[in-house]
C-alpha positions as CSV (number, residue, x, y, z in Angstrom):
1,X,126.9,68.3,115.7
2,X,127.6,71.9,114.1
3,X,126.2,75.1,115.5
4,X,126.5,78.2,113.6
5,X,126.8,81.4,114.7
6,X,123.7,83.7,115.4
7,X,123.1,87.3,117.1
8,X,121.6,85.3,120.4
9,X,121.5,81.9,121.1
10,X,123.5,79.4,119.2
11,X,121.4,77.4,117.1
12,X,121.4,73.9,114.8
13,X,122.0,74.0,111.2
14,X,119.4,71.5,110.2
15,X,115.7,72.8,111.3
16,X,115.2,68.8,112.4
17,X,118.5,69.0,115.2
18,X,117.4,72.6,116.2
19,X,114.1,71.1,117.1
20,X,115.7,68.5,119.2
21,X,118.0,70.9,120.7
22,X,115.4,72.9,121.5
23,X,113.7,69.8,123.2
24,X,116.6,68.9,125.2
25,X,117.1,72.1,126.8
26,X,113.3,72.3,128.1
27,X,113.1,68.5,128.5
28,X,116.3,69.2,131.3
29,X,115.1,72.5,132.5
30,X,111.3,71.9,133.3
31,X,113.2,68.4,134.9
32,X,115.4,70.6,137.3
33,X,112.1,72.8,138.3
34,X,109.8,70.0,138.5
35,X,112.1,68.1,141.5
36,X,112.0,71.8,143.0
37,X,109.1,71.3,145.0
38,X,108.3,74.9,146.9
39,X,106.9,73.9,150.6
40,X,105.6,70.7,149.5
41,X,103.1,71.7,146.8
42,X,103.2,71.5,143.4
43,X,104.3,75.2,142.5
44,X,107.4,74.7,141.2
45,X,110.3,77.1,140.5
46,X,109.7,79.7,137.2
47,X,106.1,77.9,136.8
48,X,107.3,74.9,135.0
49,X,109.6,76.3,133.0
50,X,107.4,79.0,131.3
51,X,109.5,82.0,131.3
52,X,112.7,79.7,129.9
53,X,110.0,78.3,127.2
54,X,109.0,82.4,126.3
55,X,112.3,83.6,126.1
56,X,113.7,80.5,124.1
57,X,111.4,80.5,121.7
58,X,112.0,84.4,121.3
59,X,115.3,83.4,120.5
60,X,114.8,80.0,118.2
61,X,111.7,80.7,116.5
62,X,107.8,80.3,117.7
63,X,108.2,77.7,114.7
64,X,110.1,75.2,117.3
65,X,107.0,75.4,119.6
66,X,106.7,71.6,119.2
67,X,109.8,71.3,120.4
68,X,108.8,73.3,123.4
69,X,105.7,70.7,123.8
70,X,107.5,67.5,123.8
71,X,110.6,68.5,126.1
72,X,107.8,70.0,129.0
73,X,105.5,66.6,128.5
74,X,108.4,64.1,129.0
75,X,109.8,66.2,132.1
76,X,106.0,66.1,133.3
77,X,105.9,62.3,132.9
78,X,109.3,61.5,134.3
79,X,108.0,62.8,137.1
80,X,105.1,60.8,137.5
81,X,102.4,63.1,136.0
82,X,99.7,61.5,134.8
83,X,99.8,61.5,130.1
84,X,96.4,64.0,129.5
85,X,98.1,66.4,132.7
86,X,101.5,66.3,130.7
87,X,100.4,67.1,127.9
88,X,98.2,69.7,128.6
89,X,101.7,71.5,130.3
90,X,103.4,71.3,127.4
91,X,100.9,72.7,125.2
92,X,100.6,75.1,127.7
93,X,104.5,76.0,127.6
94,X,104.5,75.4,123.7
95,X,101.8,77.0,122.4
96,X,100.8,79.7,124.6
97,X,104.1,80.9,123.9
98,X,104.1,80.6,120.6
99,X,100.6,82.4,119.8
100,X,102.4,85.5,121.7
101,X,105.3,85.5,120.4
102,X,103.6,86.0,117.0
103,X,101.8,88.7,118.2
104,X,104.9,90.6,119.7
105,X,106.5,90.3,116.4
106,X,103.6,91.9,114.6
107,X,104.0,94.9,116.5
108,X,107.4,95.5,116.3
109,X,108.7,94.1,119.2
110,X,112.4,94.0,120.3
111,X,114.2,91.6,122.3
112,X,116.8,92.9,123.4
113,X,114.3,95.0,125.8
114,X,115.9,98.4,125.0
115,X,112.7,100.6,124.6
116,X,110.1,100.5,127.6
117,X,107.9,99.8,124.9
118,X,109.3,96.4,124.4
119,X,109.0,95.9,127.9
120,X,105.4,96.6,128.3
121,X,104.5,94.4,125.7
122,X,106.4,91.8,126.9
123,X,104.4,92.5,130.4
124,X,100.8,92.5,128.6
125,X,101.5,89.3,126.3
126,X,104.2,87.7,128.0
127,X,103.0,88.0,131.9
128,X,99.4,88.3,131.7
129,X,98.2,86.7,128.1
130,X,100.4,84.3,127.5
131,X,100.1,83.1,131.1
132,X,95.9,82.6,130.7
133,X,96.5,80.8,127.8
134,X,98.7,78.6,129.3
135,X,96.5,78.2,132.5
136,X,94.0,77.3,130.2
137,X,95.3,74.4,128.2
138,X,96.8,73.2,131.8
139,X,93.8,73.2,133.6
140,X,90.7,73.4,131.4
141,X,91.7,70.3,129.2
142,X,92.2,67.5,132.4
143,X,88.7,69.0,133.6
144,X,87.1,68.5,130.5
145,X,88.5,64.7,130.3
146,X,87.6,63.9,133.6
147,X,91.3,63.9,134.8
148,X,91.5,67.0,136.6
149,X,92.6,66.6,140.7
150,X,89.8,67.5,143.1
151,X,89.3,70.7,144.2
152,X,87.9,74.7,143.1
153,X,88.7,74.2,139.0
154,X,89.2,78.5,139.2
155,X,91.8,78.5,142.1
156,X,94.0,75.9,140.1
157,X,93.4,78.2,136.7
158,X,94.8,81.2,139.2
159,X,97.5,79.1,140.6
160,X,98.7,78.0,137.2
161,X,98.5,81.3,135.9
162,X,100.6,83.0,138.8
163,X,103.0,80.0,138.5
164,X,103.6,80.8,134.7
165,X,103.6,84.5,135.0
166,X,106.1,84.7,137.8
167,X,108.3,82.5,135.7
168,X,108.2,85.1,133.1
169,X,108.7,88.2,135.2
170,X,112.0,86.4,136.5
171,X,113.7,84.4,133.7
172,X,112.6,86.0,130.8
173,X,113.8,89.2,131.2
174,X,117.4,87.9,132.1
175,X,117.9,85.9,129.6
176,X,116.5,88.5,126.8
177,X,118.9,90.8,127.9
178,X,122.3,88.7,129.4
179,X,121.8,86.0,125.8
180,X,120.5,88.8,123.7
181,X,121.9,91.0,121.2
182,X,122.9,93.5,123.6
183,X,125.3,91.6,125.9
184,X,127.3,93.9,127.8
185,X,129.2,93.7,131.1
186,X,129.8,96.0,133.5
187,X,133.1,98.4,132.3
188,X,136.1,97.3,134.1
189,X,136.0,100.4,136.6
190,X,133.1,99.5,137.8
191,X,133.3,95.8,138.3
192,X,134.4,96.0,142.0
193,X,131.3,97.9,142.5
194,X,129.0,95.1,140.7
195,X,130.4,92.7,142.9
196,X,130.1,94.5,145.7
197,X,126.2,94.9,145.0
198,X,126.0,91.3,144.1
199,X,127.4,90.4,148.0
200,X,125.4,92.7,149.3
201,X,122.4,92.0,147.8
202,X,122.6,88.5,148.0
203,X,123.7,89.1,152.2
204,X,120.7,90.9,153.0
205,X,117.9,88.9,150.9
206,X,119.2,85.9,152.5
207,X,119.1,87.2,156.0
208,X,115.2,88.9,155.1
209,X,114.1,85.4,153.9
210,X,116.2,83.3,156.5
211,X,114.2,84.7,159.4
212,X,111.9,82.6,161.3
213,X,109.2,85.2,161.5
214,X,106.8,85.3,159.0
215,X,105.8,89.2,157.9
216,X,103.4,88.9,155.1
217,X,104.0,90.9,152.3
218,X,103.9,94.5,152.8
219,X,103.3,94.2,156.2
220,X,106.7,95.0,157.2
221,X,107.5,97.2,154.8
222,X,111.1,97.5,156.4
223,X,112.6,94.0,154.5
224,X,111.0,95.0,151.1
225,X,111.9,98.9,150.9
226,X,116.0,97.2,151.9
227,X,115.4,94.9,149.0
228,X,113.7,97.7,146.9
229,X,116.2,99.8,147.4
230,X,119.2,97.3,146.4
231,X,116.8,97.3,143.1
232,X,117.2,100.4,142.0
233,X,121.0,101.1,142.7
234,X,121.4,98.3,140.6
235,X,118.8,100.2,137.7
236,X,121.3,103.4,138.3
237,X,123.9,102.2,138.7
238,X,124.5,99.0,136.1
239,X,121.3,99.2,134.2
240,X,119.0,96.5,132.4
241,X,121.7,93.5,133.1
242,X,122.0,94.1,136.9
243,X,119.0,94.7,137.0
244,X,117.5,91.3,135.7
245,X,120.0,89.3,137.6
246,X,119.2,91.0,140.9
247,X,115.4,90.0,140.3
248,X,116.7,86.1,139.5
249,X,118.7,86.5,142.7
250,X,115.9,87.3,144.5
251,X,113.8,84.9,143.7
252,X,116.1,82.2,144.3
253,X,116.6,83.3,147.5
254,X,112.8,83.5,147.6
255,X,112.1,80.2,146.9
256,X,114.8,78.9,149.2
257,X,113.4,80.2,152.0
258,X,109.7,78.8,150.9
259,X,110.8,75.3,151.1
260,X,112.7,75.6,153.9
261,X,109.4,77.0,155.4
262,X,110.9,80.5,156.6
263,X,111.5,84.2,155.7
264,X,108.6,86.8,154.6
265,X,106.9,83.7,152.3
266,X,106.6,81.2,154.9
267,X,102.7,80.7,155.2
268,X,100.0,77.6,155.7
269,X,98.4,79.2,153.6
270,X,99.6,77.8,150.0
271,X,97.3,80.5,147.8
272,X,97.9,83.0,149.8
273,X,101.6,82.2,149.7
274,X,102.0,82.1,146.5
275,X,99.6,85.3,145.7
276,X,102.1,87.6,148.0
277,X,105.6,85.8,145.5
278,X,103.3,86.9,142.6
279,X,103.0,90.5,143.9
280,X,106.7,90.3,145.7
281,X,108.1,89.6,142.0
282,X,106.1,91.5,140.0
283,X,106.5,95.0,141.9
284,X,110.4,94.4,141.9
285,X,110.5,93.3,138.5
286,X,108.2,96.2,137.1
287,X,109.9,98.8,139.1
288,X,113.2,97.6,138.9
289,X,113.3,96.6,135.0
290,X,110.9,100.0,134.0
291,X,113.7,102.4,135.9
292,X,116.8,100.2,134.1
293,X,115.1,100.7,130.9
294,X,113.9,104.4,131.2
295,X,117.5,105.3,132.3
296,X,118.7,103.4,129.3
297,X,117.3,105.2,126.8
298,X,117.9,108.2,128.5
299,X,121.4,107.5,128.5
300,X,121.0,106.2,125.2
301,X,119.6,109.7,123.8
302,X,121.6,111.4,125.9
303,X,124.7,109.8,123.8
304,X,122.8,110.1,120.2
305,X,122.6,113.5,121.1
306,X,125.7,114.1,121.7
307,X,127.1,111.8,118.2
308,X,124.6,114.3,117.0
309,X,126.0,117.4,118.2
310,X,129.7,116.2,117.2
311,X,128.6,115.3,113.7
312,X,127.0,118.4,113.4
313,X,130.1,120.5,114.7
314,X,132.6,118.8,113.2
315,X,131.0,117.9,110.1
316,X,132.6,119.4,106.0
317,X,129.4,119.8,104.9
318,X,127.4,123.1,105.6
319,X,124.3,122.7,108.0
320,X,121.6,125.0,108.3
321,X,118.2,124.7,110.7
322,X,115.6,126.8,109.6
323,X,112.0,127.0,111.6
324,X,108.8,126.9,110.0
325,X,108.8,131.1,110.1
326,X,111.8,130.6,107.5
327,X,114.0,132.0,109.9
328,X,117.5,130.4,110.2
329,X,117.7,128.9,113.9
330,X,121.1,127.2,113.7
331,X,124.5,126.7,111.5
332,X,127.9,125.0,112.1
333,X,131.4,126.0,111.4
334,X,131.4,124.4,107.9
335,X,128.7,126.9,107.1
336,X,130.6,129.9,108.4
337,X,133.7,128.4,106.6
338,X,131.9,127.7,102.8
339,X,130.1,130.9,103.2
340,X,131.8,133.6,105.2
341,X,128.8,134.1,107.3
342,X,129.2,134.1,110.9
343,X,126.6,132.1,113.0
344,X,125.7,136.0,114.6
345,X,125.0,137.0,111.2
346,X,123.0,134.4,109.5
347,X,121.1,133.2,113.0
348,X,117.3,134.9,112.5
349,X,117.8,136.0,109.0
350,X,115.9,133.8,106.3
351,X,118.0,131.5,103.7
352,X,117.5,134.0,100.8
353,X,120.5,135.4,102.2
354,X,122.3,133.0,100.5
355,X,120.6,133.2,96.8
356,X,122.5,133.7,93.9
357,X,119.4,134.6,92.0
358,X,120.9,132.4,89.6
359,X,117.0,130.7,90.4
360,X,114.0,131.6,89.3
361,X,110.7,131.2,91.9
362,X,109.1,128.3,89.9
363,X,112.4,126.4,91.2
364,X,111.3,127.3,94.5
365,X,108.3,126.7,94.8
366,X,108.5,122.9,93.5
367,X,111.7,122.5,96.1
368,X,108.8,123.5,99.2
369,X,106.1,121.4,97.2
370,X,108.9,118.5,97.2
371,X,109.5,119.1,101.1
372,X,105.7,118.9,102.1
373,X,104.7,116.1,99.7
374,X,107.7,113.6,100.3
375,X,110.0,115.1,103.4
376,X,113.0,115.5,101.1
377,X,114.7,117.3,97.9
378,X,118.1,116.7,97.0
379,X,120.1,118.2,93.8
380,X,122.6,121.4,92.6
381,X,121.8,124.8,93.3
382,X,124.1,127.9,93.0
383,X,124.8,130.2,96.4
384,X,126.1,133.5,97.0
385,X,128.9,134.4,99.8
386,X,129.2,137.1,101.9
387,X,131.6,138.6,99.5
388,X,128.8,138.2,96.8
389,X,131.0,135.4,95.1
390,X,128.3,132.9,93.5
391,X,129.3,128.9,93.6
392,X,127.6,125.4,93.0
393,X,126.6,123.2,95.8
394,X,125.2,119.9,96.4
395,X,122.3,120.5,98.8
396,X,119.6,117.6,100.7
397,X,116.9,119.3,102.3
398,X,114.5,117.6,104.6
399,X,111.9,118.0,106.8
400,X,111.7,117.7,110.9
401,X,108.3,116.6,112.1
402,X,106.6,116.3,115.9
403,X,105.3,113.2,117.2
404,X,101.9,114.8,115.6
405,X,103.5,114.7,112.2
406,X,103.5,118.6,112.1
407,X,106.7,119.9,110.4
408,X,109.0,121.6,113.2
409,X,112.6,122.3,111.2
410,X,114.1,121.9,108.1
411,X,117.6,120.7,107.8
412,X,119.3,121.7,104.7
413,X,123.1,119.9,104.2
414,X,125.3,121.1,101.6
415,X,128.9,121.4,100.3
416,X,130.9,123.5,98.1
417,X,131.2,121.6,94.4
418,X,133.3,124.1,92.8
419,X,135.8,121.6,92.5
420,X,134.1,119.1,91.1
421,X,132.5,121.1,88.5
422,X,135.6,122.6,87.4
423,X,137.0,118.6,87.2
424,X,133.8,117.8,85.7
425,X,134.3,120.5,83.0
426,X,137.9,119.8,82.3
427,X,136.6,116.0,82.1
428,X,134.1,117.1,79.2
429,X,136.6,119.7,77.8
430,X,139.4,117.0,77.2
431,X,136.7,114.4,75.6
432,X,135.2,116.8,73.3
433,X,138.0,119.1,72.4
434,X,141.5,118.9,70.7
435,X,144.3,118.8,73.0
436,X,146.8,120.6,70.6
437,X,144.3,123.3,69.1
438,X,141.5,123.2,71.2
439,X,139.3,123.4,68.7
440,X,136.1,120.9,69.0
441,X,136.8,117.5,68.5
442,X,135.2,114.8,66.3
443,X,132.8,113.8,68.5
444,X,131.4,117.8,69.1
445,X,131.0,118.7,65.7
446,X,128.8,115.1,65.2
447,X,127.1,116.5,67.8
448,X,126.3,120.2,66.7
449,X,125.8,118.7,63.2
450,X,123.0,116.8,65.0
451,X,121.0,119.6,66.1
452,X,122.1,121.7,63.0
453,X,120.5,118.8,61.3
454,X,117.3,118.7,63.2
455,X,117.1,122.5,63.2
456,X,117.2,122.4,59.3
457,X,114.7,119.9,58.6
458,X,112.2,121.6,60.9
459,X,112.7,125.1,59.7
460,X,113.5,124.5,56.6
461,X,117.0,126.3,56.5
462,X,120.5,125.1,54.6
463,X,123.9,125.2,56.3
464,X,127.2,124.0,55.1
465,X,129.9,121.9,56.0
466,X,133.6,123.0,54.7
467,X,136.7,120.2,54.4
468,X,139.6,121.6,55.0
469,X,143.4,120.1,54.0
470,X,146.4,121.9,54.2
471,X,148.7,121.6,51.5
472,X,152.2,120.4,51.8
473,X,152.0,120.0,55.5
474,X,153.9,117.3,55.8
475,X,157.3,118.8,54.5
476,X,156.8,121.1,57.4
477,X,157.1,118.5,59.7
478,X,160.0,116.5,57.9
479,X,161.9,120.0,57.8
480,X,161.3,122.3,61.2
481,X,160.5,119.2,63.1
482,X,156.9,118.1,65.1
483,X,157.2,121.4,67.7
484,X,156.6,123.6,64.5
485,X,154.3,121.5,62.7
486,X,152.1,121.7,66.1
487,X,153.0,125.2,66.2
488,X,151.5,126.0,63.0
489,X,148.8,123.7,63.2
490,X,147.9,126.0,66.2
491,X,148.3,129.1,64.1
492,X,146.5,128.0,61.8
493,X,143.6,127.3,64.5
494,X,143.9,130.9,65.7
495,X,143.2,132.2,62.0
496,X,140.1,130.1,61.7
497,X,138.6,130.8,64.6
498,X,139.1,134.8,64.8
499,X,137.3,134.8,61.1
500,X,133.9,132.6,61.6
501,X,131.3,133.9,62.6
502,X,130.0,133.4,66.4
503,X,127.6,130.6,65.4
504,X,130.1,129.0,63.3
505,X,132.1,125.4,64.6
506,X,135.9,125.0,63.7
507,X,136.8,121.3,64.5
508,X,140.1,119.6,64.1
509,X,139.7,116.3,62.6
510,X,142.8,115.1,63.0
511,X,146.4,116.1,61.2
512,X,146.3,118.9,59.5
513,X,142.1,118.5,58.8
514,X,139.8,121.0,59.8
515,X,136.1,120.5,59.2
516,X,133.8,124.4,59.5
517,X,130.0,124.0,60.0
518,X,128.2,127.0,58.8
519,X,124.6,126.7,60.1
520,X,121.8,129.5,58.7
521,X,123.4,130.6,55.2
522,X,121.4,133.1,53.3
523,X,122.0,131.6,49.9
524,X,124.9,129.4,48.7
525,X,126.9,132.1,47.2
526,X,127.4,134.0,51.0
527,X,129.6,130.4,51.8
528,X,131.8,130.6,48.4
529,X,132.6,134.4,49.4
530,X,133.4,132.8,52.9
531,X,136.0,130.2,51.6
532,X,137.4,132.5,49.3
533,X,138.3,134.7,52.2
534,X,139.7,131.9,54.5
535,X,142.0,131.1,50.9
536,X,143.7,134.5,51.3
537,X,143.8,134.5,55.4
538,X,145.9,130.6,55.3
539,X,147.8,131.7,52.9
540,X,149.4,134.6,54.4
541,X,153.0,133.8,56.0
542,X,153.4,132.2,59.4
543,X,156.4,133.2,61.7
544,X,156.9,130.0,63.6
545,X,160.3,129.7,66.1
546,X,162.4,132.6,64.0
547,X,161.5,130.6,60.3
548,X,159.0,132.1,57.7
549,X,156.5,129.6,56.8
550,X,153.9,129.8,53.8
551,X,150.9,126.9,53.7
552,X,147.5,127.0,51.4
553,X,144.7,125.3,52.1
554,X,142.5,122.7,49.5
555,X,138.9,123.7,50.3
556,X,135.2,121.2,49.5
557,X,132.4,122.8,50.4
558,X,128.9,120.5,50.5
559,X,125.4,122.2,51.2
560,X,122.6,120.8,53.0
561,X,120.1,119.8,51.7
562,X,121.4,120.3,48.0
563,X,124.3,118.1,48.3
564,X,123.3,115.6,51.2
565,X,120.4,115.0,53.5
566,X,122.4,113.3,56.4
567,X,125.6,113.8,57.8
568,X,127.7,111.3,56.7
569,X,126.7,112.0,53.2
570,X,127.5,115.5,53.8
571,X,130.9,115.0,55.2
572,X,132.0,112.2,52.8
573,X,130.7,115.0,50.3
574,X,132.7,117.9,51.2
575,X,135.7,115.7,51.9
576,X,135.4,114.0,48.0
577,X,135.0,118.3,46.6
578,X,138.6,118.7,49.0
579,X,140.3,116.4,46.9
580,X,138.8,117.7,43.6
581,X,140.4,121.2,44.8
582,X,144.0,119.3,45.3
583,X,143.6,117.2,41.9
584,X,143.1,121.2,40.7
585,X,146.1,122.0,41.3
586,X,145.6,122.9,45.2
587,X,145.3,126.6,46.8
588,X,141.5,126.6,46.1
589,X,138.2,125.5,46.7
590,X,135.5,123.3,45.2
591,X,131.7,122.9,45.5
592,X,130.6,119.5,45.4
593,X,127.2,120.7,44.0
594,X,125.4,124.2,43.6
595,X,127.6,127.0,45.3
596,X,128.7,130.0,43.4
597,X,132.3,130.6,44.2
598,X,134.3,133.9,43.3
599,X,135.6,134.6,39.9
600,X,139.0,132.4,39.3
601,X,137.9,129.4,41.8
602,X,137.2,126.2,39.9
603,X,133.6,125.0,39.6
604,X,132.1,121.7,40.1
């Protein structure tokens, strides 16, 4: 048969063998208890297996609950109870458990008994609700059939319900935590001490509840406050796990001594009897397990507080905690460090210390609108240092509320992106610009000729696009070599750009193409005058590593709209006028439609 592995309890693969499995265990567990009888009555140890039936389903599932019923009404018939009374146990155990253990998990409830409010609710449904239910099914249904023993119907409903809730004030608590997700020994340094409260423990209770005397509960107080005080060295000292085993201990000891007629426990009186266990466990249990738990989470916070304050000291990132006057209450190191600020300097002052004024207030006022509304605002602001050096950073602000829901703090995290912009930019730089020239690339002129585009069909404007080839650029290359043709190529660059105008583009197509966009032209003759000018600047000598180099350009010119309404007919436009200007005998320019160029250029 094949377990897998689980966070508690191992468990069956199938639902079907879980089921059994879970049917087994209570069928051999409410056996053990049920041949356990406590001073001849029928009170048996744990309450016939209620608190192993709680904390097993809490584990397995409260699906399993049949499971639960089965295994408790074939231990009750093995031991000669009567069908209808075995039955009614088991739905008892099954069921009642069940019903609860749905309602714990509605409101959040935790196993592992970590929170005190775990614990409580495990005292309201699983030692007091739970229990009644129980009681219930165990006594109510053999009264209604007719089965029920003789005697007062409300002291058996008591008995069964003391029975039941004592069973889950001892085992379930123990076996929540020990087979739980938080299973944790002792550390080694201490484990001489454990075991020495373990002995010591166990010595004393079994003297208290070997004597012949019998005290009563409370009566001598002497016995209990020993015991009581055993209880909370092992809260202090060990926590939750020592805790819970020093109650099972206990009560082991306790029901020892209550068959064997002696110690505190040892009464004629049965209901009595077991009324003073009832109290005996649940004070111990309730004190003991409410300290272990308290000092838990203190020790719990204690250590969050202190991750807390690490992270916080040690952190990269810039922290800053402003109150709700907008007056900087704390900042760590990395703030100091990013901004040159001192924690005596910035301490009391507000965060517009740190503005750029790179902002206007509209972006601050929907950053506190964000902070009320939601709790949080992340993005990219800029900041100014105490040098008054302005840089980008990545900031999350959020809000700090009360148990009311009142805001108390804000927290704003941030970090220096300088370096990531600047990668950023030389990420865009190299994808939109020529390595050699670094003129804009293909892809950037497609993409100002876009919005020229756009700009032109809404306002009704012309711009032109200019085709550029160099003639006789390839002997260059043959001659001088690839280091001169990229040196003039560069050169030639230089020219271009120093004689456009500021809203102009100069992209390298590739080679020894260049491609101008000339948005917002006046009338078609002011780009003819243009080209003819770039003619006589490319044209001029280049001094390239000690040689004298002349090149001329071939120039096509096409005009929005006149000449193309899109860009690809305005590119494959100029390009077809460039080689009309090299079929002409090169050194010149062409128009593919209506431009006016200077007197001597050839004409379309």
């Amino acid at each position: 048969m094949a377990f897998q592995n689980s966070n508690s309890l191992p468990h069956f693969d199938q639902p079907p063998l879980r089921l059994l499995g879970v049917t087994v265990v209570i069928f051999a567990l409410v056996s053990l208890l049920l041949h356990s009888p406590v001073h001849g009555t029928h009170i048996n140890l744990g309450g016939r297996g209620f608190g192993f039936a709680f904390a097993l389903l809490l584990f397995a599932g409260p699906r399993l609950w049949p499971g639960v019923v089965a295994g408790t009404a074939a231990a009750c018939l093995l031991a000669g109870q009567g069908i209808l009374l075995a039955l009614a146990t088991g739905l008892g155990n099954g069921l009642a458990t069940a019903l609860v253990i749905d309602m714990l998990k509605k409101h959040d409830f935790d196993r592992s008994l970590s929170r005190l409010k775990d614990y409580r609710m495990l005292l309201m449904y699983g030692a007091f609700i739970a229990p009644g239910i129980s009681a219930a099914c165990g006594t109510l249904l053999p009264l209604l059939s007719g089965a029920a023993a003789p005697g007062n119907p409300l002291n058996a409903y008591v008995e069964w319900w003391l029975g039941d809730s004592m069973g889950l004030l001892n085992a379930a608590p123990a076996l929540l935590i020990w087979f739980g997700n938080t299973r944790k020994l002792p550390r080694r340094q201490y484990m001489s001490e454990f075991a020495g409260l373990l002995l010591i423990a166990s010595l004393i209770a079994a003297v208290i509840f070997s004597e012949r005397a019998s005290y009563g509960l409370l009566v001598d107080t002497i016995p209990s406050l020993m015991l009581m005080a055993l209880i909370v060295w092992a809260a202090i000292s060990f926590g939750r796990h020592a805790t819970s085993l020093l109650i099972v201990v206990f009560f082991s000891l306790v029901l020892v001594s209550i068959r064997h007629n002696v110690g505190m426990f040892a009464d004629e009186q049965h209901y009595a009897t077991l009324l003073s266990l009832w109290w005996f466990i649940a004070l111990f249990s309730m004190v003991g397990m409410t300290l272990a738990i308290v000092l838990h989470q203190l020790r719990q916070t204690q250590t969050e507080l202190h991750l807390a304050a690490q992270v916080f000291a040690n952190s990269h990132e810039g922290i800053v905690i402003v109150n709700t006057q907008n007056r900087i209450v704390s900042v760590n190191a990395a703030f100091t460090t990013i901004t040159g600020y001192a924690a005596a300097e910035a301490i009391g002052k507000t965060p517009e210390l740190l503005r750029s004024g790179k902002h206007d207030a509209d972006m601050y006022d929907k950053m506190a609108n964000q902070l009320n509304e939601i709790g949080h605002w992340d993005g990219e602001t800029w900041n100014r240092r105490k040098d008054g050096s302005i840089f980008p950073v990545q900031v999350s602000v959020s809000t700090v509320r009360d148990s009311h829901g009142d805001i108390e703090n804000y927290i704003s995290i941030f970090s220096d992106i300088t370096e990531r912009k600047a990668s950023e930019e030389r990420t865009r730089h190299l994808a939109q610009y020529d390595f050699l020239t670094d003129l804009p690339n293909r892809a950037l002129l497609l993409d100002r000729l876009a919005h020229e585009l756009a700009s032109a069909r809404r306002y009704n404007t012309r711009f032109a696009v200019m085709f550029i080839d160099l003639d006789h650029f390839k002997p260059v290359n043959d001659t001088h070599g690839h280091d001169v043709g990229d040196s003039l190529l560069c050169e030639v660059a230089r020219r271009l750009k120093e004689n456009v105008r500021d809203s102009d583009t100069v992209s390298r197509q590739g080679g020894d193409e260049f491609i101008i966009l000339a948005p917002n032209l006046a009338d078609t003759e002011q780009v003819a005058l243009f080209a003819q000018k770039l003619l006589l600047i490319l044209a001029e000598p280049y001094r390239i590593a000690g040689h004298e180099l002349r090149i001329t350009p071939s120039i096509g010119i096409a005009i929005y709209p006149h000449d193309g309404e899109d860009i690809d007919s305005l590119i494959k436009n100029a390009d077809t006028a460039m080689y009309r200007a090299k079929s002409s005998g090169r050194n010149n320019l062409q128009c593919y439609g209506h431009c006016q160029p200077a007197p001597g250029c050839d004409e379309h």
